[in-house]
C-alpha positions in Angstrom: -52.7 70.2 -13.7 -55.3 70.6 -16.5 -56.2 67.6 -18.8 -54.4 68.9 -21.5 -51.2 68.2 -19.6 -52.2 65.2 -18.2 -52.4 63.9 -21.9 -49.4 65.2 -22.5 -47.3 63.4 -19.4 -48.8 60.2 -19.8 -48.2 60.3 -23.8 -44.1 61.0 -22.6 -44.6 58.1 -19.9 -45.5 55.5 -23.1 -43.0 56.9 -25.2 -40.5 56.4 -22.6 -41.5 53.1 -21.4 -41.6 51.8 -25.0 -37.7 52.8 -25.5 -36.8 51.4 -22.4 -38.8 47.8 -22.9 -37.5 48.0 -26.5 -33.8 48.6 -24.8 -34.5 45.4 -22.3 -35.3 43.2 -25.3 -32.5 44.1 -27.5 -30.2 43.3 -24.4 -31.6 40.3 -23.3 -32.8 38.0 -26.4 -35.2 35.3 -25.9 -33.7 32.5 -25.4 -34.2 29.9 -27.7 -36.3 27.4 -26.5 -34.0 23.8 -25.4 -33.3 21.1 -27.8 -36.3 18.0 -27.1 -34.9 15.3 -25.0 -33.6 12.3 -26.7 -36.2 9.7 -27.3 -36.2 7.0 -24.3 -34.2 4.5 -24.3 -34.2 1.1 -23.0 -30.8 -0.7 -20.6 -28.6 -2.2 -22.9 -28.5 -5.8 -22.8 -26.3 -8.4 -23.9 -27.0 -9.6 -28.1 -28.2 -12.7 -28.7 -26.1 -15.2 -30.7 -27.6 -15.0 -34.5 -28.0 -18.9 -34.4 -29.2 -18.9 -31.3 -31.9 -16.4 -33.0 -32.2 -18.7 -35.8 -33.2 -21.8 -34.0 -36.8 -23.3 -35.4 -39.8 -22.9 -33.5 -42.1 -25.4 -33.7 -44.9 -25.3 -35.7 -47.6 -23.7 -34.3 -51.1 -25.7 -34.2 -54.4 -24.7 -35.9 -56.5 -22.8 -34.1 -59.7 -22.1 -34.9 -62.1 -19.5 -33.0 -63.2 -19.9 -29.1 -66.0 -18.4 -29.7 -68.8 -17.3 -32.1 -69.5 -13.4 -31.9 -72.8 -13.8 -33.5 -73.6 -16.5 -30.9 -71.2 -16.1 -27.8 -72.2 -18.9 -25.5 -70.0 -19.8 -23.4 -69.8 -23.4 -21.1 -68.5 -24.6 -18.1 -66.1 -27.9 -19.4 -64.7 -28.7 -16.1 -64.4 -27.2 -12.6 -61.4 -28.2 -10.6 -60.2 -27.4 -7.0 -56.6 -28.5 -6.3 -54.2 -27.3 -3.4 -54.3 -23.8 -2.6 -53.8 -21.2 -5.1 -53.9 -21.4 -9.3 -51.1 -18.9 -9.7 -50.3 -19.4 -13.0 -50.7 -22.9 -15.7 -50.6 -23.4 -19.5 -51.7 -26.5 -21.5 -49.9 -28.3 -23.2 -49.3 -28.9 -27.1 -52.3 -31.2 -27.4 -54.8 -29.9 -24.6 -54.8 -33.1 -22.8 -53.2 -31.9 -19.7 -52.8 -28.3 -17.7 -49.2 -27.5 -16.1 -50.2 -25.1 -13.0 -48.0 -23.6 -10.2 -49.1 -22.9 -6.8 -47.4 -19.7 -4.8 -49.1 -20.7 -1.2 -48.2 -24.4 -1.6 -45.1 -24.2 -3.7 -46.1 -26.9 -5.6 -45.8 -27.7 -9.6 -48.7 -30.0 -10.5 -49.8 -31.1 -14.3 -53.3 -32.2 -14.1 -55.6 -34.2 -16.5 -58.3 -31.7 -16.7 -60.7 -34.0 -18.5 -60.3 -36.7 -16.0 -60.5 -34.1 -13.5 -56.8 -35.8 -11.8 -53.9 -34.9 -10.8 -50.9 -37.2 -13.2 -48.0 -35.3 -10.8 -47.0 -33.1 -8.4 -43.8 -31.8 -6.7 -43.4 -30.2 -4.0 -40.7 -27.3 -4.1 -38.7 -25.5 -1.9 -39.5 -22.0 -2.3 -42.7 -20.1 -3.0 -43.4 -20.1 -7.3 -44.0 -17.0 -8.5 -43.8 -17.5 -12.4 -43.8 -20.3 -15.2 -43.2 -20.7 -18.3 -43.4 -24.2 -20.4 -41.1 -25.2 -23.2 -42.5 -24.9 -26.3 -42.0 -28.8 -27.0 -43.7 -29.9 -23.9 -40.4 -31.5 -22.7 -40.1 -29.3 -19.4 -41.1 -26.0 -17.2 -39.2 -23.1 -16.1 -40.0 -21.5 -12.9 -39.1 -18.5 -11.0 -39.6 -18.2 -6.9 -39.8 -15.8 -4.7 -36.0 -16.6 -3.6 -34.2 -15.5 -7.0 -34.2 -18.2 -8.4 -34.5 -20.2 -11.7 -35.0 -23.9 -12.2 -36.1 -26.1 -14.8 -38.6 -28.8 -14.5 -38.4 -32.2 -16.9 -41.8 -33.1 -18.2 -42.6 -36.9 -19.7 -44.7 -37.4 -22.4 -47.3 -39.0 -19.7 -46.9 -35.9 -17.8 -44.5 -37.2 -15.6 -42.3 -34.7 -13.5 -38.5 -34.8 -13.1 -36.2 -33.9 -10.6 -35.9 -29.7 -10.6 -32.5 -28.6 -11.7 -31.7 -25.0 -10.1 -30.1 -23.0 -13.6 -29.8 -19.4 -11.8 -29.8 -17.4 -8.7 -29.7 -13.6 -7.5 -32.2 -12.9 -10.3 -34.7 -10.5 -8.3 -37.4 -11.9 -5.9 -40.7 -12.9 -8.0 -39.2 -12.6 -11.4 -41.4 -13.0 -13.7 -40.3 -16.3 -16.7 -40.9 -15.8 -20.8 -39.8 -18.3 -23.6 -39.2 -17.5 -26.9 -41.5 -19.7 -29.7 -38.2 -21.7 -30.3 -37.8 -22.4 -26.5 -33.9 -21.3 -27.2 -33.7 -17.9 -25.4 -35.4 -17.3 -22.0 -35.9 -14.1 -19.7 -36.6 -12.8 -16.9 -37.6 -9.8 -15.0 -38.2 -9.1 -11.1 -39.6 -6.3 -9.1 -35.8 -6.1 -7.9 -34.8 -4.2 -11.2 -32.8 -7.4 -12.7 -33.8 -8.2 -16.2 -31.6 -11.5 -17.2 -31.5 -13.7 -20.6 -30.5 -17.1 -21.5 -29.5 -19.6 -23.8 -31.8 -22.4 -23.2 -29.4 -25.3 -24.5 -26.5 -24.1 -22.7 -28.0 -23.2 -20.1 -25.7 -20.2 -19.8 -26.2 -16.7 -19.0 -26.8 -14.2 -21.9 -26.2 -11.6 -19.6 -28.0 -9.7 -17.0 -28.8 -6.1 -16.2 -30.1 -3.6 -13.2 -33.1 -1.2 -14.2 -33.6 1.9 -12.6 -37.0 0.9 -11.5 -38.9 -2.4 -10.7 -40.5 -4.5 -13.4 -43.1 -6.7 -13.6 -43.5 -8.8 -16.5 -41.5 -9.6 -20.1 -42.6 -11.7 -23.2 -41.4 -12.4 -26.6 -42.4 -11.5 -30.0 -44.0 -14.9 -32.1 -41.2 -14.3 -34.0 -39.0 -14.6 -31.1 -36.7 -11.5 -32.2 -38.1 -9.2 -29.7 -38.3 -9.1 -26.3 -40.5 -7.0 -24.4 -40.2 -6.2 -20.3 -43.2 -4.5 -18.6 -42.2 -2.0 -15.7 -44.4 -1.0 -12.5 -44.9 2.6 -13.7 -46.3 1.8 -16.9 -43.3 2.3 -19.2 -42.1 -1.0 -22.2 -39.0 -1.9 -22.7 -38.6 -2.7 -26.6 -35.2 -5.0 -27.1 -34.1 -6.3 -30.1 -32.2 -9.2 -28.8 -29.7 -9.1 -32.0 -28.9 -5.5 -31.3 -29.1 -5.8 -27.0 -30.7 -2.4 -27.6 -33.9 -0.4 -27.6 -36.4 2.1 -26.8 -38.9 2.6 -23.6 -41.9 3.6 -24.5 -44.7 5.1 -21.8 -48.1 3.6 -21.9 -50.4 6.7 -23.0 -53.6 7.2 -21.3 -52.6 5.4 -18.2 -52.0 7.4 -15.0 -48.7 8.0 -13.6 -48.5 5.4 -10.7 -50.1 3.0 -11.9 -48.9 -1.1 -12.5 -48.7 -3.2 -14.9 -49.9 -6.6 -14.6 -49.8 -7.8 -17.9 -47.9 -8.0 -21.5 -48.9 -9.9 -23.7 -48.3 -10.4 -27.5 -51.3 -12.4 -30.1 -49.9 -15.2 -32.0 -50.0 -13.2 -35.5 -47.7 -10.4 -34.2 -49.9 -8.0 -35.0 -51.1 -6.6 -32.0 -49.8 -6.0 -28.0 -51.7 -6.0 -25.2 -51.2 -4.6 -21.6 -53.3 -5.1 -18.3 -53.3 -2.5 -15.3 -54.1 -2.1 -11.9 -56.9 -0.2 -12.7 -59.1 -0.2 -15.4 -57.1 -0.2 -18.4 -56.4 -2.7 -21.4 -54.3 -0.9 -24.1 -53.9 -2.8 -27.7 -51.1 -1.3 -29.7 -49.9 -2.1 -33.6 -46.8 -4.4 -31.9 -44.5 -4.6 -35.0 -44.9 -0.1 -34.9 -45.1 0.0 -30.8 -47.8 2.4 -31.9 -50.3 3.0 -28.8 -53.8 2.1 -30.8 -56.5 2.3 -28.4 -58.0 1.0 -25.0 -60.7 -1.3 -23.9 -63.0 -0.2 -21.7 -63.3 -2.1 -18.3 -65.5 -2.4 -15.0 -64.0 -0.6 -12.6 -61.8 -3.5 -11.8 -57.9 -4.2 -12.1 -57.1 -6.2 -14.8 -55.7 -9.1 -13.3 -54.1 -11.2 -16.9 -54.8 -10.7 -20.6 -54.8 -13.6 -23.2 -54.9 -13.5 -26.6 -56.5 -16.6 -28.6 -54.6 -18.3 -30.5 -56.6 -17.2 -33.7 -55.8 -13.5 -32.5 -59.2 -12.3 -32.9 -60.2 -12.6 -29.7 -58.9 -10.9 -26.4 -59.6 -12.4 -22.6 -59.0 -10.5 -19.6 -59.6 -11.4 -16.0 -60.6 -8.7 -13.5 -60.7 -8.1 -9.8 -64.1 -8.6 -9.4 -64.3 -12.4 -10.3 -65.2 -12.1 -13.9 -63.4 -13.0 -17.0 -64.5 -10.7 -19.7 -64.1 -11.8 -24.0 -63.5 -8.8 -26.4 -62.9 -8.2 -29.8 -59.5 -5.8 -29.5 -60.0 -3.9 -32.8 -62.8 -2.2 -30.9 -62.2 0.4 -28.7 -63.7 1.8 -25.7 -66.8 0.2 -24.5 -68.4 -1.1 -28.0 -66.2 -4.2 -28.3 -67.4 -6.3 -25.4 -68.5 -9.9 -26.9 -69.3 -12.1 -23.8 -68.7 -12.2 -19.8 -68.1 -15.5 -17.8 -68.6 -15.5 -14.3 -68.2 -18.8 -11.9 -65.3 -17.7 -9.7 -65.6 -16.2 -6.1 -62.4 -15.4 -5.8 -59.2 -12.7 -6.9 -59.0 -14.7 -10.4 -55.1 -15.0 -10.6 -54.5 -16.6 -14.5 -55.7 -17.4 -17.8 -54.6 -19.8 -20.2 -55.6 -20.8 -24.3 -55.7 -24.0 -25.2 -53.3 -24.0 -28.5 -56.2 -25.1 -31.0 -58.1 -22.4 -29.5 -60.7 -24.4 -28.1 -60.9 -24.2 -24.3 -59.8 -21.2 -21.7 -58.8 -22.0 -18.4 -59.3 -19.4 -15.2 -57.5 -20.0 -12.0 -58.8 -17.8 -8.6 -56.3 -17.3 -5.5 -58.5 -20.2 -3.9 -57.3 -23.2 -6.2 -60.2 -23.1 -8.7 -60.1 -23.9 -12.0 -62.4 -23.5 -14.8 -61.9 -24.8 -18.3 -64.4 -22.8 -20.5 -65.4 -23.7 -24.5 -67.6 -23.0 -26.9 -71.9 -23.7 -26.3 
């Protein structure tokens, strides 16, 4: 065959091919593409009661700032060692004393930190997992690594009651939130049970099953909004008048990784989370809109705290430091100070309400109360 035929053969062979790809097209459309998946959303619970809602808070304290960024020495107040573990504390209203739970003891103890004493101490039943403190000093809640939910009377001398078991079947190791007006608790366990209650009735809200295990929950300063952290990294956003809400995924963390922390600052402006690796995310938390992250030692973050001014965040990692950061910084350019003094896994930290003392707690039963140089 001489090239002039060639030509012409291959010329027929596009022509043809054309017409039949053409044919194959017009027969078979392109589908269009799907519909985008609805947004996420979170398990219905329960609504709150508007007046339970509506029930004051009381008024928050003064804070002023824990430390000065153009100066940021930090001190050593006091350094405590009681029972086995510091799992998880808060101070109360007026700083004087420090409520602390121990998970290897299972023992509730409120300590005099200035005095360096213990005023009282309770033994308990079951391994403590959780606390939370009433926002009027009068008692603690706890959760256990049985399921279960008591509440703890409090004196005005620190003085601890007899522990009233509220609820059971909750989830092993749920995690315990109060909202600001100490009316509506929650919480939320590794076993997938998210529950809420009214406080004063001491009566179930209601109580749901995830599809996956959770970790942590707190509420909004507003006390509107409640917020449980899951182990993959997602958010459940509930407006407790509606029961209802979205889940939102944590942005530039890696699938398969935890959550250890969720916390909101006092002006409800911003939301933090802590991870199992390296990762503190601040988001706009009245939006849910992801803002930026904070860059950490290679570490897990262990707890986040906000100061009660807001403008300062405090996050404790694995390797036995507690770093202080401004969080409208991101990356690695907002790093302010870096307090180091523990030896061990540091399990908690804690504000003062005026803002002027931190407290650490390490899986060995040390305490530190840190303040301003």
């Amino acid at each position: 065959m001489d090239f002039k035929r060639l030509a012409i053969v291959v010329a027929l062979a596009l022509v043809l091919g054309g017409i039949v790809f053409g044919a194959i097209v017009l027969l078979n459309p392109k589908p269009e593409p799907p519909p985008p998946p609805p947004p996420a959303v979170a398990p219905a619970l329960p609504p709150v009661a508007p007046a339970i809602l509506a029930r004051p808070a009381p008024k928050p304290l003064a804070a002023g700032a824990f430390i000065d960024p153009a100066r940021p020495e930090v001190r050593q107040a006091a350094r405590l060692s009681f029972g086995s573990e510091a799992t998880e504390f808060a101070f109360t209203r007026d700083g004087r004393l420090l409520v602390c739970i121990d998970y290897k003891d299972a023992t509730v103890r409120v300590i005099d930190w200035r005095a360096g004493t213990v005023v009282a101490q309770a033994r308990h039943g079951y391994l403590l997992s959780s606390m939370a403190l009433a926002p009027d000093d009068s008692g603690l809640w706890t959760g256990d690594a049985y399921q279960h939910l008591y509440w703890w009377p409090l004196g005005a001398g620190g003085e601890l009651g007899k522990a009233e078991l509220v609820g059971e079947k909750l989830g092993g190791h749920p995690d315990v939130a109060i909202n600001p007006s100490g009316a509506v608790l929650a919480t939320a366990s590794f076993a997938r049970v998210i529950s809420l209650w009214d406080v004063a009735a001491r009566k179930l809200i209601g109580r749901v099953e995830t599809a996956g295990p959770l970790r942590c929950c707190t509420f909004s300063p507003d006390g509107k909004t409640l917020l449980v952290g899951t182990a993959d990294s997602h958010v459940y956003v509930y407006d407790l008048a509606t029961g209802g809400g979205p889940s939102v995924r944590v942005p530039p963390v890696q699938e398969g990784v935890d959550m250890t922390a969720l916390v909101y600052s006092r002006d409800g402006k911003r939301l933090a989370t802590g991870h199992t690796q390296p990762w503190v995310t601040i988001w706009d938390a009245p939006t849910m809109v992801y803002r930026h992250w904070l860059k950490c030692p290679m570490s897990s973050v262990c707890d986040v705290e906000f100061s009660p001014d807001s403008n300062l965040i405090a996050f404790a990692l694995g390797n036995h430091e507690v770093h202080l950061w401004n969080p409208d910084v991101n990356a690695e350019n907002g790093s302010i100070a870096v307090l180091k003094g523990h030896e061990k896994f540091i399990k908690c930290l804690a504000f003062s309400h005026d803002g002027a003392h931190l407290a650490s707690g390490d899986e060995a039963g040390t305490i530190i109360i840190w303040t301003r140089q």
